[in-house]
N, C-alpha and C positions, 0 to 999 in steps of 0.2 A: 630062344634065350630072352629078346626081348618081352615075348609072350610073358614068362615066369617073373622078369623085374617089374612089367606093368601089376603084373599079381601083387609083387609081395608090396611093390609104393598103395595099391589097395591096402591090404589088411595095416600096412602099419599107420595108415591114413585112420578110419576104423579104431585102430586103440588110440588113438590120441584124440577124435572125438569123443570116443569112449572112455577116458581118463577124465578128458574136461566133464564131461556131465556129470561125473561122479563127484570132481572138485566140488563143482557148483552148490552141492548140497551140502558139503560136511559145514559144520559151524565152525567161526573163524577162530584162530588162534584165540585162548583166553585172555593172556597176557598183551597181548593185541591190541585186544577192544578195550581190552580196562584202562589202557593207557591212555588211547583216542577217547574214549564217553566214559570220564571215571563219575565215580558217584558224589554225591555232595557229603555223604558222612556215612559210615557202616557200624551198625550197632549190635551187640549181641543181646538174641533173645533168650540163647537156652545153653547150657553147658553139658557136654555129652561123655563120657566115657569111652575109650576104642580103644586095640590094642598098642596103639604108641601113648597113652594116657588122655588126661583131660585135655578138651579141643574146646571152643566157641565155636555155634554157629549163629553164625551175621543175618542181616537183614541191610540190604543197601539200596540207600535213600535215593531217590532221585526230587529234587525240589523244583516248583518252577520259579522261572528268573524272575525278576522285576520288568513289569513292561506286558508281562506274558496275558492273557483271557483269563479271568477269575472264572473258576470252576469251582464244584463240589463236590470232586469224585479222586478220588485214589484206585490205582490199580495195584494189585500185588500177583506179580507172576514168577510161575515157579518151572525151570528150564528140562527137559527132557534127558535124556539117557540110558532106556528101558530100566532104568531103577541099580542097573550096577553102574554108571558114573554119569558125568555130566558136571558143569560148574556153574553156578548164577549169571555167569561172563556170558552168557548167551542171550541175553536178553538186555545186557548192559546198552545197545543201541536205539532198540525200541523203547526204554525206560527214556531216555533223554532228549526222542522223537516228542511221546506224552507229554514229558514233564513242559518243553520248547511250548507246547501250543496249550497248555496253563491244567493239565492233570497231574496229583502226584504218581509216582507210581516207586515200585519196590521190589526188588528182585533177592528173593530170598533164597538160602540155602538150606538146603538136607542132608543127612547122610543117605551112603551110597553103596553098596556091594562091594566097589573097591574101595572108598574110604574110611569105612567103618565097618565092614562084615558086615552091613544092615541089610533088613529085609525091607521087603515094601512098605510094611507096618508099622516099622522102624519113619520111614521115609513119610508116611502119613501123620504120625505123630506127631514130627518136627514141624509138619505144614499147616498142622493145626495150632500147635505152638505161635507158630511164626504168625499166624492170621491174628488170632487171638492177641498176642503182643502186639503187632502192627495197629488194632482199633482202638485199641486202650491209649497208644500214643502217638495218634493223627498232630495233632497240638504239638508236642513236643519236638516231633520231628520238623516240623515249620511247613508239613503238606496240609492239603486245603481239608476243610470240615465238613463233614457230608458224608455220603458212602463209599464203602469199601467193597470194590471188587474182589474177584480171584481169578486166575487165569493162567495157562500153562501149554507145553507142547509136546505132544507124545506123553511119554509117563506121565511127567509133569503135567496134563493134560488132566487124566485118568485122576491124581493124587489133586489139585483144583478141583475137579466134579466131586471129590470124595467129601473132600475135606467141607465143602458149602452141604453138601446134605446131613455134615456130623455138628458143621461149628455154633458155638452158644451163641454167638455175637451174630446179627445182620448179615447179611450175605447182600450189596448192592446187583450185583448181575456176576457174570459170567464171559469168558473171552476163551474159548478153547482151538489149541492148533493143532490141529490133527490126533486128536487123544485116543491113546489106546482105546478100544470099546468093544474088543472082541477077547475074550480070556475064556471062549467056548472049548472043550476036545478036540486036539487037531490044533487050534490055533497056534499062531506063533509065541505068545504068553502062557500058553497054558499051566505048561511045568512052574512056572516062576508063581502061577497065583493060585493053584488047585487047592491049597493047602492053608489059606490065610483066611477063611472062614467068612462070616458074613458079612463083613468090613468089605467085603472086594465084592460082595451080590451087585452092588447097583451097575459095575459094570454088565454085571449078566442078568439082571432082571428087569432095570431102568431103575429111576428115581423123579422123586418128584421135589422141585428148587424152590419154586415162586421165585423165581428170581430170572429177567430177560439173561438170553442165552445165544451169544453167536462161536460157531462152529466155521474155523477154516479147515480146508482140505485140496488140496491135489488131484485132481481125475485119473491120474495117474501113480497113485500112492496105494502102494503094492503093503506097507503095515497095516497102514488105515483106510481099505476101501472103501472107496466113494459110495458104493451105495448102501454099507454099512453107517456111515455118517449121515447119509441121509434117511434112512432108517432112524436114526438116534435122535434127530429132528423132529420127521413125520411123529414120532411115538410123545415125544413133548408138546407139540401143537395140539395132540387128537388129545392129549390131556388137560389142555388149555392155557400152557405156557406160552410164554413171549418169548419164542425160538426162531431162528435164523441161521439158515447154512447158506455159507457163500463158495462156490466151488469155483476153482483156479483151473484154468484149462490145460496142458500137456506138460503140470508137474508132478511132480512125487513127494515122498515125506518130506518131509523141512524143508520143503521150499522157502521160505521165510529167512533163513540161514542168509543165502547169498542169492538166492536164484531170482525171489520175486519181492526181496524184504521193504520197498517202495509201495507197492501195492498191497502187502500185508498192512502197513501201518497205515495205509489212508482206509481199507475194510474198518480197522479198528476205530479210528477215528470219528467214521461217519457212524459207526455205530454207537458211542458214546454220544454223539454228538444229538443223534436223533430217539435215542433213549431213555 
């Protein structure tokens, strides 16, 4: 008898490590974070059509304070959700991390599979949208003058790489978090992107930026394997970009979420810093 109770205080020991780990990753409440790091002002760039009628989608500002390091860089990053949901509320902490230490940055919105019946191509278009409107009004929003990044996580990752090798305007660099980069037969994207034509190649062919590029990742991230990301690197460097992968040792996808989001934003940091 005792034998079977030491058993089961095992396994149910087990799930409730194994609960917390899974905690660990998911992204926090959205209503949450917006509350704690809200944004300095949200502005619409583009009016959309969906089955509940017309919708705005935003662009939310993050400015830095008075007092803060005079920079020249803007970041615009766009939040992950394999392209069927996700909210900008993800990236609401890391925008206010930036902004604190004198960067602007922007967390823009798309539509989503569940918000809008959209497709990826749907979701790219808004991103390019969103970019394009964000450069044109650096000034107006009261963030600094200079370049304009892009940058993303997971989808939002995949649609950043996209959207810098499509957009008319500048591309300053690149900030990717573990971005989809495999949409080969078999993969876990596949179905979702076989059919979207050559708008989605660069994830299957490569692309060429001119624009510095850091890649986070997880050694343990079972979407975006690690030595798939490094691959996506090595193939930028051997083409003679200013590319960087920084790999996180014993986490998984979105780690950046809750698990390592401290040493996410100092990679980024230093990488702006020394770019």
């Amino acid at each position: 008898m005792r034998g079977r109770l030491n058993a089961l205080v095992i396994l149910l020991a087990c799930a409730v490590v194994g609960l917390a780990a899974h905690t660990l990753t998911r992204e926090p409440e959205p209503e949450a974070v917006a509350n704690q790091f809200p944004p300095d002002r949200s502005v619409m760039f583009k009016r959309v059509e969906g089955e509940s009628g017309s919708r705005a989608l935003s662009l939310h500002v993050f400015v830095p304070p008075r007092g803060a390091p005079k920079r020249s860089r803007t970041v615009m990053l766009i939040h992950g959700g394999s392209w069927l949901e996700g909210t900008p509320q993800q990236f609401f902490r890391t925008c206010r991390v930036l902004a604190d230490a004198g960067y602007g940055c922007i967390s823009s919105e798309y539509r989503t599979r569940k918000s809008h019946g959209a497709t990826p191509l749907d979701a790219l278009d808004d991103c390019l949208a969103a970019f394009e409107h964000a450069a044109a009004n650096l000034t107006a929003f009261g963030l600094p003058e200079g370049e304009l990044w892009i940058g993303g996580a997971s989808a939002g990752g995949s649609l950043a790489l996209l959207a810098a090798g499509e957009s008319r305007v500048p591309v300053g660099g690149l900030v990717l978090l573990n971005p989809v980069l495999d949409i080969s037969p078999g993969s876990r994207f596949y179905e979702q992107t076989k059919d979207l034509g050559e708008r989605f190649a660069p994830l299957r062919d490569g692309v060429s930026l001119s624009a510095p590029v850091l890649l986070l990742n997880g050694t343990e991230d079972q979407v975006t394997p690690a030595p798939i990301a490094s691959r996506f690197i090595a193939n930028l460097q051997e083409a003679g970009e200013e590319a960087r992968i920084e790999l996180v040792e014993g986490v998984g996808h979105g780690f950046f979420n809750s698990e390592q989001p401290q040493l996410a934003d100092k990679i980024i940091l230093a990488f702006l810093e020394e770019t």
